[in-house]
Kinemage of the C-alpha trace (Angstrom):
@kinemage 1
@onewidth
@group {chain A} dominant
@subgroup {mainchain}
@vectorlist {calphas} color= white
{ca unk a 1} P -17.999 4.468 -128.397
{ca unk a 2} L -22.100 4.943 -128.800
{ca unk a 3} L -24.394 2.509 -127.880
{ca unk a 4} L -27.538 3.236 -129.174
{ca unk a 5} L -30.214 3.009 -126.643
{ca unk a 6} L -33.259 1.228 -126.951
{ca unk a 7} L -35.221 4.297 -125.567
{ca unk a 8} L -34.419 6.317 -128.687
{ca unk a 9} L -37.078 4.571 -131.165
{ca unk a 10} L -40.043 4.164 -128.674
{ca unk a 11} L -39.122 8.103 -127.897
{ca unk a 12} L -38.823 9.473 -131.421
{ca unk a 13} L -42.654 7.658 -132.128
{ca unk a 14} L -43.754 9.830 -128.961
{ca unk a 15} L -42.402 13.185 -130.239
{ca unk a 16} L -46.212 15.312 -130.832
{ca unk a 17} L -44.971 18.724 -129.616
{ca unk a 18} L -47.906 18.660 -127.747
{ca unk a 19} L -46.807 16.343 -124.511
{ca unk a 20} L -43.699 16.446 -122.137
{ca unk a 21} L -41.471 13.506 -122.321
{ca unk a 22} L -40.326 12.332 -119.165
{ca unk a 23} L -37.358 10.198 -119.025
{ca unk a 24} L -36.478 8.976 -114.968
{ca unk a 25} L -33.796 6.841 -113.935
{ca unk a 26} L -30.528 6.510 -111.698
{ca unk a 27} L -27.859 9.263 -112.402
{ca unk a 28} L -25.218 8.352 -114.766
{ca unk a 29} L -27.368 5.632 -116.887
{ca unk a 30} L -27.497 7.952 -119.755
{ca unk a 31} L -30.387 10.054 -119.737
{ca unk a 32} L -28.573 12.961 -120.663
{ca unk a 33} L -27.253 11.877 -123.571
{ca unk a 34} L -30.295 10.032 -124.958
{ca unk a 35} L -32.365 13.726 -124.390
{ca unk a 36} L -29.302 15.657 -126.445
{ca unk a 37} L -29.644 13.228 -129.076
{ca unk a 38} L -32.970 12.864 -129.357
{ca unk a 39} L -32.930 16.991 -129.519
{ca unk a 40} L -30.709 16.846 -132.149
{ca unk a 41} L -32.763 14.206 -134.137
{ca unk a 42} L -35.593 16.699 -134.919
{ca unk a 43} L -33.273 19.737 -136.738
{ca unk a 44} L -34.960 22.272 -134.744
{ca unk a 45} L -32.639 24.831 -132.245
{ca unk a 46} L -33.165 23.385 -128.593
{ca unk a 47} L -31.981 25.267 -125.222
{ca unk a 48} L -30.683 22.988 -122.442
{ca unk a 49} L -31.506 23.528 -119.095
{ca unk a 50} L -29.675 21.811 -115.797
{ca unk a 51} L -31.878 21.813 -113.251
{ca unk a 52} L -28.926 20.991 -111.179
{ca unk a 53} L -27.787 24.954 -112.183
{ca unk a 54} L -28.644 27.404 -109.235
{ca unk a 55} L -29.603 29.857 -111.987
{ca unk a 56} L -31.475 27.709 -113.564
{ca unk a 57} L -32.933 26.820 -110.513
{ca unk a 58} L -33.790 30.715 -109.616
{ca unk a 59} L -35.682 31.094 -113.680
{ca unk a 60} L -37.959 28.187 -113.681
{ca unk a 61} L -39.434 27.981 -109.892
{ca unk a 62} L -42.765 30.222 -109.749
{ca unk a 63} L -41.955 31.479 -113.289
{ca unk a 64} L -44.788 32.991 -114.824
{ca unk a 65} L -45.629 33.508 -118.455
{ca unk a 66} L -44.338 36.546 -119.857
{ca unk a 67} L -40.938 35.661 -118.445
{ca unk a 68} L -40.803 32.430 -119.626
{ca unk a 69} L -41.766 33.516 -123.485
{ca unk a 70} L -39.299 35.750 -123.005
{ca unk a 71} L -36.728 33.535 -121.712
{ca unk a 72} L -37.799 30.413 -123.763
{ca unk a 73} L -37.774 32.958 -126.900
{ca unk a 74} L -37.782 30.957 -130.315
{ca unk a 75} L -36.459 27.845 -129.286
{ca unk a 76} L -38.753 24.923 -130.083
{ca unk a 77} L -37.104 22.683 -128.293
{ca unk a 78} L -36.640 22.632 -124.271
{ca unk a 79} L -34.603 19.875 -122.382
{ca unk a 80} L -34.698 19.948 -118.716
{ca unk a 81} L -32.331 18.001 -117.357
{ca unk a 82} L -32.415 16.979 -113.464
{ca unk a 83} L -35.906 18.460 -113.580
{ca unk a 84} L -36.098 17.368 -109.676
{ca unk a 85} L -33.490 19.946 -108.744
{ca unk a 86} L -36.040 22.603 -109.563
{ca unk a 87} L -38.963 23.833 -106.965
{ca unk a 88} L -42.018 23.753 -108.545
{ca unk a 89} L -41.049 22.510 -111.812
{ca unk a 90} L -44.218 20.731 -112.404
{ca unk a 91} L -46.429 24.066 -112.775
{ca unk a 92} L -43.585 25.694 -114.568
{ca unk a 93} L -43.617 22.966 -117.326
{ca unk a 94} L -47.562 23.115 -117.174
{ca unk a 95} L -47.809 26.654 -117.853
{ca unk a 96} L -45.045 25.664 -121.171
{ca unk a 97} L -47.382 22.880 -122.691
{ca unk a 98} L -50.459 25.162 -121.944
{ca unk a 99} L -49.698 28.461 -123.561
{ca unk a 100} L -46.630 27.726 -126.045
{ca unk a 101} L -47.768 26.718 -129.428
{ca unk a 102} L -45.496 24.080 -131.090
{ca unk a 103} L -42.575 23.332 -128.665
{ca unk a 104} L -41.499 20.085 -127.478
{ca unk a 105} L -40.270 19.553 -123.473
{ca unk a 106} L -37.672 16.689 -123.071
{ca unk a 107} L -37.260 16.708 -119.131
{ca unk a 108} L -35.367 14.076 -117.079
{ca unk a 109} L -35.109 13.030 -113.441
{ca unk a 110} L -33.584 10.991 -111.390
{ca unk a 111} L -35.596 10.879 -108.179
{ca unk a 112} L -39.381 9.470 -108.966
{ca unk a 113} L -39.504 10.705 -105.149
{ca unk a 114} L -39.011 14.046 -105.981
{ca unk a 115} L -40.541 14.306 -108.511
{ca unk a 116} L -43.942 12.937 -107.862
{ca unk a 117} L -44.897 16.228 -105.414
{ca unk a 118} L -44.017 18.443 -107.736
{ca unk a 119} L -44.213 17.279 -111.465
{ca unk a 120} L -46.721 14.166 -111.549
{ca unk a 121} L -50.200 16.265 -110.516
{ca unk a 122} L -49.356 19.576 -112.938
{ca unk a 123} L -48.816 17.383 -115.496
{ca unk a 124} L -51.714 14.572 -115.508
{ca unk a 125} L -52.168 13.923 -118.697
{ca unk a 126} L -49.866 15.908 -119.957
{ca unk a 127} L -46.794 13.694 -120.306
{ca unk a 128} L -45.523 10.436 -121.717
{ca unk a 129} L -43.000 8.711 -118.884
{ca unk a 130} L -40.491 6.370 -119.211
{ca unk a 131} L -37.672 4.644 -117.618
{ca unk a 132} L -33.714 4.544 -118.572
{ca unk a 133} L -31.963 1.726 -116.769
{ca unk a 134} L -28.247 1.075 -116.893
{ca unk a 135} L -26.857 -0.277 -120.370
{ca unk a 136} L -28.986 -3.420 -121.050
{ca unk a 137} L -28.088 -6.899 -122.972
{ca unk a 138} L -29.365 -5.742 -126.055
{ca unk a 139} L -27.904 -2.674 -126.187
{ca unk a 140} L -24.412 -4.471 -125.607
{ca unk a 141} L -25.041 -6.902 -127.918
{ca unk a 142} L -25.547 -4.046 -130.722
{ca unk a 143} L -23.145 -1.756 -130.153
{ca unk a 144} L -20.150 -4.835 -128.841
{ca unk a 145} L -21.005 -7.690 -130.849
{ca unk a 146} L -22.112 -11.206 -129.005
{ca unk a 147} L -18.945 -12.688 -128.970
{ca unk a 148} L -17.578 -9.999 -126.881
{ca unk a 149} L -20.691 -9.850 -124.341
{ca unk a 150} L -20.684 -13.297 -123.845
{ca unk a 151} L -17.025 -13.270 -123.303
{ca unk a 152} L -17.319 -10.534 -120.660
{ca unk a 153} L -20.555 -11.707 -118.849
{ca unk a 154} L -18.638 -12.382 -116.039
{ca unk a 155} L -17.228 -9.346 -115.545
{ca unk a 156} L -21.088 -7.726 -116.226
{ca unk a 157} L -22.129 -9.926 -113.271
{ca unk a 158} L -19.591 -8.528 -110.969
{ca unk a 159} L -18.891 -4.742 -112.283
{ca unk a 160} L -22.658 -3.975 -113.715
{ca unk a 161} L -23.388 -2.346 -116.820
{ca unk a 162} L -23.494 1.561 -115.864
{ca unk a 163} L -22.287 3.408 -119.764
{ca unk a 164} L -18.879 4.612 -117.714
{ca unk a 165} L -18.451 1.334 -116.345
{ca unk a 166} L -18.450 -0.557 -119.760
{ca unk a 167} L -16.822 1.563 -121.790
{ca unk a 168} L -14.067 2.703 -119.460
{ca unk a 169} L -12.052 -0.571 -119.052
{ca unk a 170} L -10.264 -1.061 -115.831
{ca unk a 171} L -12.024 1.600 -113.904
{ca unk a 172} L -14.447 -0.155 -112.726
{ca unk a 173} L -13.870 -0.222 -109.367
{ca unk a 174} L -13.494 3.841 -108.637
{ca unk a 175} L -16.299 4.377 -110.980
{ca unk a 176} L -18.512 2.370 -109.162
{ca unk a 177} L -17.135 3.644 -105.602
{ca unk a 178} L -17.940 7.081 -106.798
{ca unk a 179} L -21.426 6.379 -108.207
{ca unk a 180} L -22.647 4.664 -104.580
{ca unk a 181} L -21.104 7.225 -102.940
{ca unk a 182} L -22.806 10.282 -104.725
{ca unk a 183} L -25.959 9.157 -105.615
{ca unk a 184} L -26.748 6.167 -103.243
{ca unk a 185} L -25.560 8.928 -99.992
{ca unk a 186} L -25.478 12.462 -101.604
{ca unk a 187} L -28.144 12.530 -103.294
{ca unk a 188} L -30.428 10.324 -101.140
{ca unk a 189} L -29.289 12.082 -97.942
{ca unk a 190} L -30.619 15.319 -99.540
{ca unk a 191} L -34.101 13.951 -99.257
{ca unk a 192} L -35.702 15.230 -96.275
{ca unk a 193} L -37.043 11.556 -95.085
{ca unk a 194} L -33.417 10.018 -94.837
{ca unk a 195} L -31.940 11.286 -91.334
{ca unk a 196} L -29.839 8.637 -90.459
{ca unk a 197} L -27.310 7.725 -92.974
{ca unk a 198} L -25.723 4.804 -90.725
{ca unk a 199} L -29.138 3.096 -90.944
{ca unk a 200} L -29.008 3.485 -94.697
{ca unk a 201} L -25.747 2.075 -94.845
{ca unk a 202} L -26.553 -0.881 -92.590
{ca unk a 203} L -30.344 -1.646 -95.071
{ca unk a 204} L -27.883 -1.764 -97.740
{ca unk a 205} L -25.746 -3.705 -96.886
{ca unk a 206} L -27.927 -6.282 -95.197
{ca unk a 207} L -30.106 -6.298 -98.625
{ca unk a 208} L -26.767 -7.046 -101.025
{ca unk a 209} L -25.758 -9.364 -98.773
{ca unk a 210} L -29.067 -11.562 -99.176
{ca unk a 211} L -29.802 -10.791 -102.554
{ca unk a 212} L -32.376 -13.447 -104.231
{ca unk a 213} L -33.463 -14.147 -100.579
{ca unk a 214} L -37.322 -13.476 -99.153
{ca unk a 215} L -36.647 -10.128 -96.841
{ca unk a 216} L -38.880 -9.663 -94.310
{ca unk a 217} L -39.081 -6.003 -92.738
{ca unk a 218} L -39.494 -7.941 -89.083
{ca unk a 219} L -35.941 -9.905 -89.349
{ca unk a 220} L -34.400 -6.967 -91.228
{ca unk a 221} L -35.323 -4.156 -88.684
{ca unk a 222} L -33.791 -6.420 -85.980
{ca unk a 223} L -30.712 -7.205 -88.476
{ca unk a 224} L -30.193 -2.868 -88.484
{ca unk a 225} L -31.316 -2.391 -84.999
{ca unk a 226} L -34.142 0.030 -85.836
{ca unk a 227} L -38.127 -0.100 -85.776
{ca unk a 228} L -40.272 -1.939 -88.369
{ca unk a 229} L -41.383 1.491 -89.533
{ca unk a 230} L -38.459 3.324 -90.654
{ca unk a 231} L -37.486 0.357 -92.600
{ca unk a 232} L -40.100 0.049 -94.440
{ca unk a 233} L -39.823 3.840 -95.204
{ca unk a 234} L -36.276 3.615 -96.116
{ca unk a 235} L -36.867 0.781 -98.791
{ca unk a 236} L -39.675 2.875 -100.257
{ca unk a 237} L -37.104 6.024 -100.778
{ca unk a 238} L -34.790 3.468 -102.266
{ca unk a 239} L -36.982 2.043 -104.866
{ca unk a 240} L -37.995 5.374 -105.242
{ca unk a 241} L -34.145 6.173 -106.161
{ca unk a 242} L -34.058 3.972 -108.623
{ca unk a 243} L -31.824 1.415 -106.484
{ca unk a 244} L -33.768 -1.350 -105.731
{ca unk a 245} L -36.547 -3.473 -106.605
{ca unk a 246} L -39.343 -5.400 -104.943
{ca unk a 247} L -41.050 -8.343 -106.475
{ca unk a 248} L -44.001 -9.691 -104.124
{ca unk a 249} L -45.041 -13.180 -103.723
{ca unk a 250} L -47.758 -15.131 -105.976
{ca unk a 251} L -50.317 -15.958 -103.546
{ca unk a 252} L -54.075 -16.697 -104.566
{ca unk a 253} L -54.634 -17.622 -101.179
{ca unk a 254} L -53.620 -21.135 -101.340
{ca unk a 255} L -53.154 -23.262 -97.551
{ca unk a 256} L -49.276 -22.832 -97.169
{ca unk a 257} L -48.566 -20.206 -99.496
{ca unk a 258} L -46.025 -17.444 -98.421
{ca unk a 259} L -47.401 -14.093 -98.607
{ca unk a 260} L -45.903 -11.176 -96.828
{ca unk a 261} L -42.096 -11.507 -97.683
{ca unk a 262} L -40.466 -9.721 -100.738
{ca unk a 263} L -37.530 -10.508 -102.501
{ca unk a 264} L -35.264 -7.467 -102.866
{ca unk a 265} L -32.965 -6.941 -106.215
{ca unk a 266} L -30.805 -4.167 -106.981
{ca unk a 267} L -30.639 -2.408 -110.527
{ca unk a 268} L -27.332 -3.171 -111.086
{ca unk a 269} L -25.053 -5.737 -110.055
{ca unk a 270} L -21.802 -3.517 -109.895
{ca unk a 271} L -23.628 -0.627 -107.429
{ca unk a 272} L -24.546 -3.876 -105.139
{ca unk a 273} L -21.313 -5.017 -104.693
{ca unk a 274} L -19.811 -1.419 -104.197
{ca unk a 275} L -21.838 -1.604 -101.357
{ca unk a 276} L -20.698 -5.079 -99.928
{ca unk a 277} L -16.856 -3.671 -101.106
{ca unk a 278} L -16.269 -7.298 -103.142
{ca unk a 279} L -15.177 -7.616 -106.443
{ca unk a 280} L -13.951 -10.646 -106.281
{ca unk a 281} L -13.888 -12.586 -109.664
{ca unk a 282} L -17.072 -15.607 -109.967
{ca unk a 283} L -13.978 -18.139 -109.207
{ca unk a 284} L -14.065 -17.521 -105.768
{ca unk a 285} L -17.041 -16.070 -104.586
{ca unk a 286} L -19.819 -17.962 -102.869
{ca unk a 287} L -22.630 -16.128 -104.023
{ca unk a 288} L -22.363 -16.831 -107.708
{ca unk a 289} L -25.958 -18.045 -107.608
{ca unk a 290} L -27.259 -14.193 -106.080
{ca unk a 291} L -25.305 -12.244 -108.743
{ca unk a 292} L -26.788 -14.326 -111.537
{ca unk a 293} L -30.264 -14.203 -110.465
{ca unk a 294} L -29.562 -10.238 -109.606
{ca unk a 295} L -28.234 -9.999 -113.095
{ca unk a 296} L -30.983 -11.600 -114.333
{ca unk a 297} L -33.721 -9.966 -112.893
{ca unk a 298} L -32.378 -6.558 -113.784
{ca unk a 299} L -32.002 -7.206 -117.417
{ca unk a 300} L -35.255 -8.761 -117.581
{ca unk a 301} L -36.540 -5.248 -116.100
{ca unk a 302} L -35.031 -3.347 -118.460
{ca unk a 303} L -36.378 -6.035 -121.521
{ca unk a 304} L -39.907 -5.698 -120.235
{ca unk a 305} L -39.450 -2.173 -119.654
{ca unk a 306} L -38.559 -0.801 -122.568
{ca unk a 307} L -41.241 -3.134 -124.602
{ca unk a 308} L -44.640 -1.645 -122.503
{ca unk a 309} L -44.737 -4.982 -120.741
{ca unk a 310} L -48.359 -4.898 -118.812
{ca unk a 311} L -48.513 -7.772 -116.760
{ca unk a 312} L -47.405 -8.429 -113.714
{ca unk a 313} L -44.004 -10.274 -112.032
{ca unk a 314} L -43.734 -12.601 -109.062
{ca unk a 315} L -41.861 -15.433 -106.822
{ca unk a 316} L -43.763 -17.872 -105.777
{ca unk a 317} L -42.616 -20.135 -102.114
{ca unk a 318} L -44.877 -22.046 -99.851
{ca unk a 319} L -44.140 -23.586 -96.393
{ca unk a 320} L -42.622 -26.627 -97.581
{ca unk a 321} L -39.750 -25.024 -98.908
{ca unk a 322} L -41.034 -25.355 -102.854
{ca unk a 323} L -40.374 -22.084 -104.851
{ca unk a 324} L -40.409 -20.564 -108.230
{ca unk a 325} L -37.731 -18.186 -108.336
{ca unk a 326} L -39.547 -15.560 -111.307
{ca unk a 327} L -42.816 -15.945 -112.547
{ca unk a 328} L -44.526 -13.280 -115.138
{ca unk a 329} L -48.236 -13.027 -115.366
{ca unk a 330} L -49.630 -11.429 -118.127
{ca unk a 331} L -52.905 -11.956 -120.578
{ca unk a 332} L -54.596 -14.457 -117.927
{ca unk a 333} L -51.265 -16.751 -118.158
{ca unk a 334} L -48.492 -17.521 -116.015
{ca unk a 335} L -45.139 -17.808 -117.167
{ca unk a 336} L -42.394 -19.870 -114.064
{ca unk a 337} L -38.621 -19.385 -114.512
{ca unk a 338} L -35.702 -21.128 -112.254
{ca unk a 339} L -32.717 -19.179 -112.878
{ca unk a 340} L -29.664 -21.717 -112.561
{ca unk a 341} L -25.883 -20.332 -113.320
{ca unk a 342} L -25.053 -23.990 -113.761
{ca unk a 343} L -26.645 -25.673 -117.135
{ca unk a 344} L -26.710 -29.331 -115.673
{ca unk a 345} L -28.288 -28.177 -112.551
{ca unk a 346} L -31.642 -29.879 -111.878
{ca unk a 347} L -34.749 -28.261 -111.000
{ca unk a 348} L -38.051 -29.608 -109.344
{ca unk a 349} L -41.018 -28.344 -110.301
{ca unk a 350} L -43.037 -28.216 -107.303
{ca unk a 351} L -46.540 -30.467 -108.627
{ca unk a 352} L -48.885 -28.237 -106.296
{ca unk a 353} L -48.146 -25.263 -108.362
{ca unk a 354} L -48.450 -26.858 -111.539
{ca unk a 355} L -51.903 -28.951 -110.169
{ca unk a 356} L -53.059 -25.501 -108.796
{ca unk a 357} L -52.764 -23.001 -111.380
{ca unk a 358} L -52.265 -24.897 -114.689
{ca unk a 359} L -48.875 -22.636 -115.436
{ca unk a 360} L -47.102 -22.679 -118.793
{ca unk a 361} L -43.920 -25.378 -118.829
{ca unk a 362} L -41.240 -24.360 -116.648
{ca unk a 363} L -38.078 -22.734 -118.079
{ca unk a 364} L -34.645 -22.878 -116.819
{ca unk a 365} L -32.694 -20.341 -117.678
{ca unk a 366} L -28.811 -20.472 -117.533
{ca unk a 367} L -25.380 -19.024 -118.195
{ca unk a 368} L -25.980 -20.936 -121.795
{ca unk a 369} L -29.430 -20.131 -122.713
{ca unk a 370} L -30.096 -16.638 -121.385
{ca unk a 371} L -28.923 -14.591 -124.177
{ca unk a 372} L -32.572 -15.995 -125.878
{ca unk a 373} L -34.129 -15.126 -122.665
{ca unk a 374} L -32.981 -11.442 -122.470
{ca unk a 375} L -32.858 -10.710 -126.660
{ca unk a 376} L -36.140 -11.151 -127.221
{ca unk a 377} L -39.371 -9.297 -125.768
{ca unk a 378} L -42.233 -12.916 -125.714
{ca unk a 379} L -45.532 -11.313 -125.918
């Protein structure tokens, strides 16, 4: 089965020959496929490089020109694929845009980490970069058909929408065992900056397990019995990884206003609860309400994502206990959003907020009305 990915247009209108396209994201999500593809789109010969290849690996660090017109040869087409893998891949790929006439570099990534020392400062200005996320709603309701998707949106909520996951029906569970074990701890544990992979293990955990909750590095650190510090250090390599998510608090200063926690979402609902080891069906689980507003969150991403959203995304809490789960900022306007699993749940909109900051009218969105939510980019 293909599902055509959302990527491929906005890509294809990028395609100059004249700028590297980076495509980052979370092994396994598809970027490989998406490159190929797009490769094969413009009829030209292309030569595929893994980056994850020792010889490749040996060619393209400290390269310098003659080889690589030698080794390049005609092809006007180069993917690099798991560019990270490669030392020095950034100057390598500067040297390529610099001094080849006519050829277009298709590179992927899956480690913004890594790849920041070594690609982002060769190639300033240089590149177009974007983002592949697991398979999102609109890409599931094109290539599956609504009736199916909403049919199966409990099973997305517990098993996640990785490509192998969806399309590889009752395998979930192994699939996702062996994706959190190889790239949440292999390839993470490669990274110089993780050196205790217990204390990984124990963040993890602690942040599935409170999913949709404020964390705050003070009570987590104590939670994993390490300092304030290394926490803090450990999230950032995880967002860097493409695991997690942060979305900070709206705060304008307001008396009351919380302003130093962060809510914590992962990228996809099955990898979370790989970690926690439950795949319990929504029947009898307690934390329905995390998974949806994990789910939710995540798709939204990916919706925003892929459409060049600008603005800026929030929660909003104050000392009274009155929140806004999800609030999106953009153009000078504020957007609130209580995410609800139940349709005849009620919601309170706290009056301060709407006195203070004139929002637009809350929305609610639900296990009946989200398909609108997540099918259509707003603005």
């Amino acid at each position: 089965m293909h599902i055509q990915r959302e990527l491929f247009r906005v890509l294809s209108q990028k395609i100059d020959f004249k700028k590297v396209i980076l495509l980052l994201g979370p092994r396994q999500v598809g970027k490989t496929t998406l490159v190929r593809r797009l490769a094969d789109s413009l009829g030209k010969p292309f030569l595929y490089l893994n980056g994850d290849d020792l010889t490749t690996q040996q060619a393209l660090q400290n390269a310098n020109l003659s080889f690589l017109k030698a080794y390049i040869g005609s092809f006007q087409v180069l993917v690099v694929d798991e560019a990270q893998r490669i030392p020095q891949i950034g100057l390598t790929l500067k040297l390529i845009v610099d001094n080849f006439e006519g050829i277009q570099c298709l590179v992927t990534g899956s480690s913004a980490l890594e790849l920041a020392s070594s690609v982002y400062e060769p190639l300033t200005g240089r590149k177009w970069e974007y983002r592949l996320f697991p398979l999102s709603w609109s890409e599931l309701v094109q290539g599956m058909g609504m009736p199916y998707c909403l049919s199966a949106l409990e099973k997305f909520l517990v098993f996640g929408t990785y490509p192998e996951v969806v399309t590889q029906e009752g395998a979930e569970i192994p699939i996702l065992n062996n994706l959190a074990s190889s790239y949440l701890y292999k390839d993470l544990l490669n990274f110089q900056g993780i050196r205790k992979p217990e204390l990984l293990a124990k963040i993890l955990q602690a942040l599935a397990w409170q999913v949709g909750s404020e964390v705050s590095f003070n009570e987590l650190s104590q939670t994993v019995q390490a300092d304030k510090a290394t926490v803090q250090n450990y999230m950032d390599l995880l967002e860097k990884a493409f695991i997690i998510q942060r979305i900070n608090p709206f705060s304008r200063n307001l008396r009351g206003e919380i302003s130093t926690s962060r809510k914590v979402y992962f990228v996809d609902n099955g990898i979370m609860n790989s970690i926690t080891g439950n795949f319990a069906t929504l029947a009898s689980r307690a934390d329905v309400g995390g998974l949806w507003e994990n789910f939710l969150i995540a798709e939204r991403t990916k919706l925003l994502n892929y459409h060049g959203f600008y603005g800026r995304v929030y929660f909003w809490r104050n000392v009274r206990g009155q929140e806004i789960d999800y609030i999106e900022e953009i153009d000078g306007k504020i957007y609130p959003f209580e995410f609800k699993w139940n349709p005849k749940a009620k919601v309170k909109y706290p009056k301060i907020f709407e006195e203070t900051y004139s929002p637009q009218p809350l929305q609610m969105i639900h296990k009946d009305n989200f398909w609108e939510w997540l099918g259509k980019y707003p603005y």
